[in-house]
Kinemage of the C-alpha trace (Angstrom):
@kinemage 1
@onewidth
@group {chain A} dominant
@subgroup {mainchain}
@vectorlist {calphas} color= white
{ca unk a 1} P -36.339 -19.913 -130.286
{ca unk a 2} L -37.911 -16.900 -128.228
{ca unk a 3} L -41.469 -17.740 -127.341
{ca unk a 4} L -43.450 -14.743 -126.643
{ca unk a 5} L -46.101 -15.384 -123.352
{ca unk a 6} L -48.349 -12.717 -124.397
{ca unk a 7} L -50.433 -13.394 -121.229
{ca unk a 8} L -48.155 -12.832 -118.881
{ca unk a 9} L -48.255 -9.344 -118.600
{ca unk a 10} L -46.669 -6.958 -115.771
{ca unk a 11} L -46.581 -3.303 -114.509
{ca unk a 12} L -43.477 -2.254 -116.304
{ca unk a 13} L -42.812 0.718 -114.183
{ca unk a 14} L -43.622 -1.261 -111.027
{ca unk a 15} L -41.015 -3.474 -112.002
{ca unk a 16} L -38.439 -0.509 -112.814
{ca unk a 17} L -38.865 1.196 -109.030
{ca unk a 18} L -38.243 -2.546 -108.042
{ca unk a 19} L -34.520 -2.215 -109.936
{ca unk a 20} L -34.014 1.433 -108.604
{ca unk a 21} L -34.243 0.455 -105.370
{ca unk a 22} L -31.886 -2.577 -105.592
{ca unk a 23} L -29.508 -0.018 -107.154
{ca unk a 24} L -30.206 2.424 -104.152
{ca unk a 25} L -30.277 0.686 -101.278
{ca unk a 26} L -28.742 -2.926 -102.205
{ca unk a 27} L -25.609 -2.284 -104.265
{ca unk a 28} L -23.525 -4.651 -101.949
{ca unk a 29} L -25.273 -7.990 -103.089
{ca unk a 30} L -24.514 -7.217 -106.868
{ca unk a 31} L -22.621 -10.532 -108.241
{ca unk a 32} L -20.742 -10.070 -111.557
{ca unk a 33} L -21.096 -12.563 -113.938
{ca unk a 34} L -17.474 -14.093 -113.241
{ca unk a 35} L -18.720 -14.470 -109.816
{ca unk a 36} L -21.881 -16.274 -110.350
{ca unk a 37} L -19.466 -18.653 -113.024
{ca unk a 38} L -16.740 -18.736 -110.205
{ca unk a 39} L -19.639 -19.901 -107.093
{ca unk a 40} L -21.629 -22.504 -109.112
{ca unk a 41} L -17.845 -24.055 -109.824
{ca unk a 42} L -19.127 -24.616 -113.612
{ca unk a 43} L -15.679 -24.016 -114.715
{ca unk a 44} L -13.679 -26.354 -112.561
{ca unk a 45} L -16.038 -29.098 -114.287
{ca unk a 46} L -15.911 -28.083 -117.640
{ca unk a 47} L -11.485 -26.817 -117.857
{ca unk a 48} L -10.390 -29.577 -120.025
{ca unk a 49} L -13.508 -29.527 -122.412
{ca unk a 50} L -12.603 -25.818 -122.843
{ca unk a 51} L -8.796 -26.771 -123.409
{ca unk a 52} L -9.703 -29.314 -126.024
{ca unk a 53} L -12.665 -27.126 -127.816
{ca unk a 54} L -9.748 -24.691 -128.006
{ca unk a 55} L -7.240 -26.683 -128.997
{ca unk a 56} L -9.660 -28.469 -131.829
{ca unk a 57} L -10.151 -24.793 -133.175
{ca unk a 58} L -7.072 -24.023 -133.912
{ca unk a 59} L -5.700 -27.376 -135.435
{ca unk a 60} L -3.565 -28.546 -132.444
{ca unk a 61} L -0.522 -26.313 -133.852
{ca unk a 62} L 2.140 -24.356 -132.339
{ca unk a 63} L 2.669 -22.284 -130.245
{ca unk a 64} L -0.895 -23.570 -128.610
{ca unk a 65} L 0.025 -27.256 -128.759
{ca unk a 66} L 2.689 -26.323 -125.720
{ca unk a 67} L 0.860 -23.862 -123.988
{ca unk a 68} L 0.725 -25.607 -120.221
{ca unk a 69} L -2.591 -25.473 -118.801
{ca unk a 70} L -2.474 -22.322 -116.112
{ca unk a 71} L -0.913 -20.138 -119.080
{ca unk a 72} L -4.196 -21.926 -121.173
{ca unk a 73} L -7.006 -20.932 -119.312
{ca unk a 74} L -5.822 -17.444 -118.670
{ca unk a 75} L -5.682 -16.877 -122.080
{ca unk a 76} L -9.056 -18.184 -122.285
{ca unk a 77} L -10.561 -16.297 -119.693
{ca unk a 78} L -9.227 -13.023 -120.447
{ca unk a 79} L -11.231 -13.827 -123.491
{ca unk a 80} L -14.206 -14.825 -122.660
{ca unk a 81} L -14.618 -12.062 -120.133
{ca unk a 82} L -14.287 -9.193 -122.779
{ca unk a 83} L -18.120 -8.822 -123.385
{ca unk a 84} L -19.582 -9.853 -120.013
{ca unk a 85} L -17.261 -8.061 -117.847
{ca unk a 86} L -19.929 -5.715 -117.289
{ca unk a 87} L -23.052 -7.789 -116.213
{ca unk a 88} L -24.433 -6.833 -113.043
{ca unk a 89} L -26.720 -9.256 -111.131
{ca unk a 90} L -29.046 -9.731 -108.236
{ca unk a 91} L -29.444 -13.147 -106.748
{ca unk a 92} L -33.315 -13.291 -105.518
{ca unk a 93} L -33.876 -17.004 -104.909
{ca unk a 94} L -31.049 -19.034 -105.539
{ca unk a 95} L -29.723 -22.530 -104.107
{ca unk a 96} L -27.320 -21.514 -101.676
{ca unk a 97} L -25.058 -24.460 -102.294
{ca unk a 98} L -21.667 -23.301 -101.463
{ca unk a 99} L -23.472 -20.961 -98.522
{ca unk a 100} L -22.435 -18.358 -100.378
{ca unk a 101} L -23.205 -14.604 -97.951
{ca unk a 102} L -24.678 -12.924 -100.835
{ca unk a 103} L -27.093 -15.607 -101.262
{ca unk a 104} L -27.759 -15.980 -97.508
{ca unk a 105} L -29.236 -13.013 -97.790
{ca unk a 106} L -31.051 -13.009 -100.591
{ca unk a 107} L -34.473 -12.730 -98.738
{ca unk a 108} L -33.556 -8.938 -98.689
{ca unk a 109} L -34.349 -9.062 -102.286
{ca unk a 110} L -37.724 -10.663 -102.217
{ca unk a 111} L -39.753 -8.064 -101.530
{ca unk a 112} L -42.342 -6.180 -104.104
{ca unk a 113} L -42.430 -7.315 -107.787
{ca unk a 114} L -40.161 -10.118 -107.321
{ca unk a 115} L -42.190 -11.431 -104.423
{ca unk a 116} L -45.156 -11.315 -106.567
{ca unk a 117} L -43.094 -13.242 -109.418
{ca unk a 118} L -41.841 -15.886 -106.366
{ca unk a 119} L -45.983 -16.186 -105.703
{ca unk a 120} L -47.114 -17.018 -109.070
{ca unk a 121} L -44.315 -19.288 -110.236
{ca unk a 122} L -43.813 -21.079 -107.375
{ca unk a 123} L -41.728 -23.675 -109.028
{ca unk a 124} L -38.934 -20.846 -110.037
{ca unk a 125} L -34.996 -21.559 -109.663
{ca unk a 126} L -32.477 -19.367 -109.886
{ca unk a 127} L -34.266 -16.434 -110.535
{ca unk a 128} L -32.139 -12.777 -110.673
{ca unk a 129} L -32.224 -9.539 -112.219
{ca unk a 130} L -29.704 -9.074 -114.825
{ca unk a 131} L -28.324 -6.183 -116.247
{ca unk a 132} L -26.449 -6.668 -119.298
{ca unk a 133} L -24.365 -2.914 -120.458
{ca unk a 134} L -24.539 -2.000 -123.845
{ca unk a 135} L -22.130 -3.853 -125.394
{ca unk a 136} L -22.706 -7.211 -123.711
{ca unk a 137} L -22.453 -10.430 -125.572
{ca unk a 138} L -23.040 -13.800 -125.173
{ca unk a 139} L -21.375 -15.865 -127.661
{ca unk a 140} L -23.616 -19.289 -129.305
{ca unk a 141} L -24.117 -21.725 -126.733
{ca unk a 142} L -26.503 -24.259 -125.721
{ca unk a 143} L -27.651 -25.296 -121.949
{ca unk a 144} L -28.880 -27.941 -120.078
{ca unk a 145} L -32.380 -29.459 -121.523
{ca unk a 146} L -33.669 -29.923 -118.316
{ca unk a 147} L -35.185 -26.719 -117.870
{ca unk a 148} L -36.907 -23.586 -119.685
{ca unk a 149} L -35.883 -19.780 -118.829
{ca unk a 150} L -38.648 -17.402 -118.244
{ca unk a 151} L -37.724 -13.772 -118.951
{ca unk a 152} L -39.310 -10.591 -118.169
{ca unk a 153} L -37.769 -7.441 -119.886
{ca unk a 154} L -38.113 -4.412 -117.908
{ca unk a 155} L -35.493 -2.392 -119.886
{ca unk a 156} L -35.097 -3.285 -123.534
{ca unk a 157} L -34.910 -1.985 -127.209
{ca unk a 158} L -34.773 -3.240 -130.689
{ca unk a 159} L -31.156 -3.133 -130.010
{ca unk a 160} L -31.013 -5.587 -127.300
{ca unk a 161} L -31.475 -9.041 -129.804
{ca unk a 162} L -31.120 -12.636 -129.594
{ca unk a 163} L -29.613 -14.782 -132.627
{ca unk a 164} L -31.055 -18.881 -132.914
{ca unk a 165} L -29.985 -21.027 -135.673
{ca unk a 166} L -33.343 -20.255 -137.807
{ca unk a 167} L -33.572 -16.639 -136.813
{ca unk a 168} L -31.222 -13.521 -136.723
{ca unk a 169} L -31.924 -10.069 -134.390
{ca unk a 170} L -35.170 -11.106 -132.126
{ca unk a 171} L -35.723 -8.504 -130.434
{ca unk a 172} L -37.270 -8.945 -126.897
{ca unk a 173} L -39.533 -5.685 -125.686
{ca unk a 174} L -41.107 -5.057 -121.822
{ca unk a 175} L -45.020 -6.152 -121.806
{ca unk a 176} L -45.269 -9.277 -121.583
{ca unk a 177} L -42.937 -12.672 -120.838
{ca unk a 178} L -41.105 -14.525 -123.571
{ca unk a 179} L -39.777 -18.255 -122.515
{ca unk a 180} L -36.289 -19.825 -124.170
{ca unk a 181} L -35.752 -23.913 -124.587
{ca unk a 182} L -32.494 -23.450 -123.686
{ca unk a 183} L -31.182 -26.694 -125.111
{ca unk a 184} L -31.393 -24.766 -128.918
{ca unk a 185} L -28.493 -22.821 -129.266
{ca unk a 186} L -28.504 -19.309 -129.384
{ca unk a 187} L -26.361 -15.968 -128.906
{ca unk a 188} L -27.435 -12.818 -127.687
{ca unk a 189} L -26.146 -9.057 -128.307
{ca unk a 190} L -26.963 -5.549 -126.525
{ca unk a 191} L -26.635 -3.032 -129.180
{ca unk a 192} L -27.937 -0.286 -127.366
{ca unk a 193} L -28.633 2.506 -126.984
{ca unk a 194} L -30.338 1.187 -123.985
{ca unk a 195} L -29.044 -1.766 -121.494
{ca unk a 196} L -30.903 -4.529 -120.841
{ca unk a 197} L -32.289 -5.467 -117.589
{ca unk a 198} L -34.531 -8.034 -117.149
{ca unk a 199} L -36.080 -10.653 -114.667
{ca unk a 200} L -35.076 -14.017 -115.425
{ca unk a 201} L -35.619 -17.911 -113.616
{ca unk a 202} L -36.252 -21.071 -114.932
{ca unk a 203} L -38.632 -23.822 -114.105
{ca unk a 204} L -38.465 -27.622 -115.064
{ca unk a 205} L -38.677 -28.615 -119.092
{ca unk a 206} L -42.381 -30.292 -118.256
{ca unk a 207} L -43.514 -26.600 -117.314
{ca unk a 208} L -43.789 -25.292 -121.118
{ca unk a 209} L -46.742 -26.195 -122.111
{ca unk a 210} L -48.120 -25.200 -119.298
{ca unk a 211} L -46.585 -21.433 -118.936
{ca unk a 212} L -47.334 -21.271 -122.700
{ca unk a 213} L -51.224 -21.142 -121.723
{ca unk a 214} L -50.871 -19.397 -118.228
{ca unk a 215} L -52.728 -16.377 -117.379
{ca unk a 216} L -51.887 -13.958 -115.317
{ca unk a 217} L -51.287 -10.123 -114.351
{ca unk a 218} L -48.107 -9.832 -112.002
């Protein structure tokens, strides 16, 4: 489900000269969306569950059933990359577990309209600026149900849609904040002819009801 926050409401050109100067004058500390994967080490964790999803799908037959492992996940992965390839991303105020450089310097980001966003949700994780190329997909998957993601379109069209079990092509337009349960599963797609760039961090499950009936002009 997409929740729309219609209080939360922004300066969406503000919030645009934000992006065009990352793009300007901060090009270097744009992650990809294999590297973000790649630093939080989700893969190393989740290899065999991918193997055996895989394997499950296609009936444990030749020539899969003897594929070894390395051969396995590079098949996998060349996959999975096809529609994402192209995601660009801004780290603004991440958890620099791995003391990652990028993220060592992500105070370079938090200036303007995402300081103001850092000010009012105080409680934010992870929050970046994602650009997702027509094209982009994100095939149906479900996350952790520990936490809620807050988004804040800045770029977006009817052609940029998410997909939920009980609801097909939800569009998502700049205004005003929508908020995902990511436990549900859901799929997204970038038709175009626009990308889709938007502001994005998540806060603690216990939070929704309370961002549902927050207030505020950022």
């Amino acid at each position: 489900m997409l929740i729309p926050l219609p209080d939360i409401t922004y300066n969406i050109q503000e919030a645009i000269d934000y992006y065009e100067i990352l793009k300007k004058d901060h090009a270097d500390l744009i992650w990809t969306k294999q590297e973000i994967v790649a630093n939080a080490k989700i893969d190393k964790v989740r290899e065999d569950d991918i193997i055996e999803a895989v394997l499950d799908i296609t009936g444990r037959v030749e020539p899969y059933i003897s594929w070894p492992r390395e051969y396995f996940l590079e098949k996998v992965n060349n996959a999975r990359w096809k529609y994402t390839s192209g995601v660009q991303i801004w780290s603004i105020n991440v958890v620099n577990v791995n003391n990652h450089p990028k993220i060592n310097r992500q105070t370079e980001l938090q200036f303007g309209f995402a300081k103001k966003l850092m000010a009012l949700f105080p409680d934010n994780a992870m929050l970046q600026l994602v650009v997702n190329p027509v094209g982009t997909k994100y095939h149906r998957h479900s996350d952790t149900a520990d936490v809620i993601r807050v988004i804040i379109p800045i770029v977006s069209d009817e052609g940029a849609v998410w997909h939920f079990d009980d609801a097909k092509n939800v569009p998502h337009l700049p205004g005003n904040a929508y908020v995902v349960p990511t436990e549900f599963p859901h799929a997204t797609d970038v038709f175009g002819p626009a990308d889709r760039v938007s502001f994005m961090f998540l806060l603690p499950k216990d939070k929704l009801d309370w961002i549902k009936n927050y207030k505020c002009r950022i």
